[in-house]
C-alpha positions in Angstrom: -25.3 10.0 4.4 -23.8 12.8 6.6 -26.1 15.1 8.2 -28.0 14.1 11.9 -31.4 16.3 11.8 -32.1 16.5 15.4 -35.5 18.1 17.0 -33.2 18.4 20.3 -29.9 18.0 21.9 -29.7 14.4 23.1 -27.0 11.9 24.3 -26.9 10.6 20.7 -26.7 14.0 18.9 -23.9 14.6 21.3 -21.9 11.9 21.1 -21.7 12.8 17.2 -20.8 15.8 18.0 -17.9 15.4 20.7 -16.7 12.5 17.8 -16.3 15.2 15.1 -14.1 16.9 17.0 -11.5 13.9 16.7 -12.4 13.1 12.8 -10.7 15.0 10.0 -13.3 17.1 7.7 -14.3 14.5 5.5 -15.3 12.1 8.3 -17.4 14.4 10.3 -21.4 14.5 10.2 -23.1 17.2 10.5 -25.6 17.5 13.2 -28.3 20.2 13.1 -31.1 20.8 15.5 -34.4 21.7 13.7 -37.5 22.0 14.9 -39.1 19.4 12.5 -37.4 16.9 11.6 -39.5 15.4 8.8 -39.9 18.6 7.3 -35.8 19.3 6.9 -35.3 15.4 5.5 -38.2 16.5 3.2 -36.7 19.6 2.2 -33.1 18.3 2.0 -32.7 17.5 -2.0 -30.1 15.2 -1.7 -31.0 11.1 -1.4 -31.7 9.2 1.7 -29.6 6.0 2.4 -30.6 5.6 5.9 -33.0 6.7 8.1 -32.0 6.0 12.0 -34.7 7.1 14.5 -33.2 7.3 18.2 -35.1 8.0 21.3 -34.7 7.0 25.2 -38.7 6.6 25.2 -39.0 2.7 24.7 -42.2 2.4 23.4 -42.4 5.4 21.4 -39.4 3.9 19.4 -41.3 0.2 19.8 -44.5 1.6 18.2 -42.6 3.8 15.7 -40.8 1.1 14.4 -43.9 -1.2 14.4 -45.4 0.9 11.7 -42.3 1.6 9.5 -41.9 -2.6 10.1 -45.8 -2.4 7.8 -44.1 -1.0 5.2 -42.8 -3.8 2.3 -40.5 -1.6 0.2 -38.8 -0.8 3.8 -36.0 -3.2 5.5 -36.4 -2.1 9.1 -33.6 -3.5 11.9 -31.5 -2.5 14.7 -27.8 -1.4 15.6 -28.6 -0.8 19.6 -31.5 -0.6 21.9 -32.2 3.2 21.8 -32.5 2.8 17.6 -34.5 1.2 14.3 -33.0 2.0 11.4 -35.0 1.9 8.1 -33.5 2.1 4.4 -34.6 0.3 1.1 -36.0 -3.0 1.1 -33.0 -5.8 0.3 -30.4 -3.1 1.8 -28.8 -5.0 4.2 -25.4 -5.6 5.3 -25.9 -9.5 3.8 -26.3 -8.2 0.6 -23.0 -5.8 1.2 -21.1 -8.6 1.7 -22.7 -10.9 -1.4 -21.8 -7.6 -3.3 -18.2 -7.8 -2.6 -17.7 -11.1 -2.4 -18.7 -11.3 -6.5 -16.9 -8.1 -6.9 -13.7 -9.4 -5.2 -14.1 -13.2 -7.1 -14.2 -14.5 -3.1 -16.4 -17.6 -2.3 -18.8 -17.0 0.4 -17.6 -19.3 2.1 -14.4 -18.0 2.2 -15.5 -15.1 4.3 -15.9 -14.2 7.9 -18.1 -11.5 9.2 -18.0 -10.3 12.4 -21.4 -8.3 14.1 -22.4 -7.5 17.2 -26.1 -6.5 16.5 -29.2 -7.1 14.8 -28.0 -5.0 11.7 -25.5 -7.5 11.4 -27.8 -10.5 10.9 -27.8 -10.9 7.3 -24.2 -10.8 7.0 -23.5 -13.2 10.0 -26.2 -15.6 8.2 -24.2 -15.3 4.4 -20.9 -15.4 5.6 -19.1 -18.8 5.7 -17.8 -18.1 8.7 -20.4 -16.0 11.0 -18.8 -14.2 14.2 -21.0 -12.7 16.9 -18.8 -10.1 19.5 -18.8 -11.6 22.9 -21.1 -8.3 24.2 -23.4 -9.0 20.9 -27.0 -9.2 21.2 -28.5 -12.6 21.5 -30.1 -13.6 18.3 -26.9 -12.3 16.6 -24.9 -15.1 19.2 -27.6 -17.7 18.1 -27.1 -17.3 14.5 -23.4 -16.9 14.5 -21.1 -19.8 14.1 -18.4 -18.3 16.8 -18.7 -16.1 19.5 -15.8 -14.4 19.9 -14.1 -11.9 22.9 -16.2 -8.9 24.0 -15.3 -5.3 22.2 -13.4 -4.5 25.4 -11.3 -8.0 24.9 -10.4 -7.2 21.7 -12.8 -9.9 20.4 -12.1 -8.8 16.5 -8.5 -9.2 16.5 -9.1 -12.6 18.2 -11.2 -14.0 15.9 -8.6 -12.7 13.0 -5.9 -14.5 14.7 -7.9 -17.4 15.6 -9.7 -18.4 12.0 -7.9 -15.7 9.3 -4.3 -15.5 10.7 
């Protein structure tokens, strides 16, 4: 849940690591570069939640994600074009929001999730009120009731003061 094993220094492992410098202690992940990384997420005792493989090689990451997508206890999806992201089947941000909506006593249809990618599917899909960000990817926009402003237009806060507000 808080530790990046890295083979090398890339623009992801980097950006982590320019962001910890702004987070306070709790907040930060660790990122260390190994020189296998199955081996250190093998060796690491504690549980995986999430497993995101990055890479700036297109169909490496196609054909990587291909194969974990043949595997039926996996869920595997997306949160940007350099990345798949695999966890436990039926983990899903969907099922997050199902969660709390029970917890809370809230109807689903008295929620509004907002998403900008294909990791945001499920929950777009349950909520009663689906919003896709303006710069989201396009099956997120088609399965969303509203598209809303882009990140850099403050999209959130307008669909907050548009439907919640």
């Amino acid at each position: 849940g808080d530790t990046i094993y890295s083979e090398k220094l890339a623009y992801s492992t980097l950006f982590y690591m320019e962001t910890n410098k702004s987070l306070p202690e709790d907040r930060r992940v660790d990122v260390i570069v190994v020189d296998n990384a199955l081996k250190a997420i093998e060796e690491d005792p504690r549980p995986i939640l999430l497993i995101r493989a990055i890479s700036e090689r297109p169909e490496e990451l196609k054909a990587a994600r291909q194969k974990a997508g043949m595997i039926s206890s996996l869920t595997v999806t997306s949160s940007g074009d350099n990345n798949f992201e695999v966890q436990k089947a039926g983990v899903n941000k969907g099922e997050a929001l199902k969660f709390l909506s029970n917890h809370f006593g809230l109807p689903l249809e008295k929620t509004m999730a907002i998403g900008d990618n294909e990791n945001d599917l499920d929950m777009i899909k349950y909520a009663g009120l689906g919003v896709a960000m303006g710069n989201a990817a396009e099956l997120l926009k088609k399965a969303a009731d509203y598209v809303t402003l882009t990140e850099d237009q403050d999209g959130v806060a307008h669909a907050i003061n548009r439907f919640v507000l």
